[in-house]
C-alpha positions, 0 to 999 in steps of 0.5 A: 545526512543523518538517520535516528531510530526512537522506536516502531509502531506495529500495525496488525489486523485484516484485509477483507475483499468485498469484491473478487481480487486480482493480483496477477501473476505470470502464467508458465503453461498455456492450456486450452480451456485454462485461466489465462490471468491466474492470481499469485500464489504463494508456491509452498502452499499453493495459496493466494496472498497479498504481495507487500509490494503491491499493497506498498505501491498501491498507498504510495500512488494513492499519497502521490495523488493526495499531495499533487493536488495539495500542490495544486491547490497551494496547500499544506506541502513542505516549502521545499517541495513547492519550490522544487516541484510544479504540480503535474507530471511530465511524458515518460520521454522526458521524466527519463531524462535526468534534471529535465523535469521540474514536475511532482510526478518526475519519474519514469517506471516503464510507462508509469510515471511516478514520485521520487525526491533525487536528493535526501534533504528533500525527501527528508521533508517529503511526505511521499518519499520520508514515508515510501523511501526514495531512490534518487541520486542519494537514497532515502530508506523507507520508514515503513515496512508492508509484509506480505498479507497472507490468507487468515487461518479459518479461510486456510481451514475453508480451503482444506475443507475443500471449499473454492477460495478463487473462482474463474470469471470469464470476460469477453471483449469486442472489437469495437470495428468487427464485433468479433468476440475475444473470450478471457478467463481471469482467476479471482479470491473470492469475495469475502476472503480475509488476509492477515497484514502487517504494516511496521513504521520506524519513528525516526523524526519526532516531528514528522512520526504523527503526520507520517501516520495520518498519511498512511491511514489516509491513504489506507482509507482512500484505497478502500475507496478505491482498489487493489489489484487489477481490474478495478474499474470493473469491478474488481479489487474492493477492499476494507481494512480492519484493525486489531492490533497497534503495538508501539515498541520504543528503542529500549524495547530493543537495547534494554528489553524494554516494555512495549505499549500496546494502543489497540487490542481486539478480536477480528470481530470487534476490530477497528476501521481506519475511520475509527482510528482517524477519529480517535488518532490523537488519544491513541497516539498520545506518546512520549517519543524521545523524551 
């Protein structure tokens, strides 16, 4: 077991909710005529954000995703991967059970079954878990880091202008047997609304740094293509990326007060897609690591 640092790779930039976006959180005081489902808030200031944790999940299953079907399809997964793991996953009743499940999707979280690599020699080489970290029988941290996206400051200003940045949307379910009617209010952001992210990956394996950030900006795509939060598959939770700022850090930026190099600059209204960025991937990342 070993662990190398050759520097970060800061990604900066916003997240844009083309539709309205739910990211729940618990309720403490029923009131009639209340938001039975309010979004999280931040509690000093009483605004919405963008859990890192929520965001972070989201990416991993979406990468989870991408490389069962790799699996699947006998494509380009590490040799220990395809020797450890089948494609597929196994019921919540036996993914519990330690060493019963020989299936990619091998943990259970509650009701949810997911992705974890048990030993370090094999997340090291997994592209899920060397990216999102792994908590098996010897932990893997995880190489990159997701803060918390908080509201751009002119959407700070809208709200202080006394302009609405959730709104109240009211669904109603029906009993599929009675017909009876089952009214609820859901708290949204507003479509439209920006929050300001930051994404930090740790180069710590010269041969893995660059496919670890394809997987991240491919799993960043495929979430614009899908969604975040609750409610996606009725609408809610669209969202886009836009870059404005990559800034690689090497370690003699912390040993020696060493230069950063900056790779991408832009004003919000002149920032970059995720497609641009895949698209230009390899002249922006052209960099000397551990040289």
């Amino acid at each position: 077991m070993n662990r190398l640092v050759y520097g970060k790779v800061i990604i900066r930039g916003r997240i844009r909710a083309v539709t309205g976006l739910h990211i729940g959180a618990q309720r403490e005081v029923s009131e009639i005529g209340g938001i039975d489902n309010p979004v999280i808030k931040d509690p000093a200031t009483g605004l919405p954000y963008i859990p890192g944790s929520s965001l972070k999940g989201r990416l991993r299953g979406l990468l989870e995703l991408m490389v069962n079907t790799e699996l699947e399809k006998g494509g380009n997964v590490p040799s220990q991967i395809k020797l450890k793991y089948k494609p597929g996953y196994c019921p919540p009743n036996v993914a519990r059970k330690k060493g019963e499940c020989n299936k990619f999707f091998n943990r259970a979280v509650g009701k949810v079954v997911i992705h974890v690599c048990d030993e370090y020699e094999t997340a090291r080489v997994c592209p899920v878990c060397r990216l999102f970290g792994s908590s098996g029988d010897s932990n893997f941290p995880s190489r990159v880091i997701v803060r918390d996206a908080r509201l751009a400051e002119e959407w700070v200003d809208k709200w202080k202008a006394g302009e609405e940045i959730t709104e109240a949307k009211i669904e109603v379910a029906i009993d599929r047997v009675t017909s009876a009617a089952n009214p609820r209010t859901n708290e949204r952001v507003v479509a439209g609304a920006e929050f300001e992210f930051e994404i930090i990956y740790t180069i710590e394996d010269t041969a893995q740094w660059k496919e670890d950030l394809r997987n991240l900006f491919s799993a960043m795509k495929m979430l614009e293509d899908t969604y975040l939060g609750g409610s996606g598959s009725r609408g809610y939770g669209k969202v886009e990326f836009r870059l404005t700022e990559i800034v690689f850090r090497p370690l003699e930026y912390y040993t020696e007060n060493g230069e950063e190099k900056t790779l991408v600059k832009k004003a919000p209204n002149e920032a970059l897609t995720i497609e641009g960025v895949r698209g230009s991937f390899d002249k922006l990342f052209n960099l000397s690591i551990g040289g």
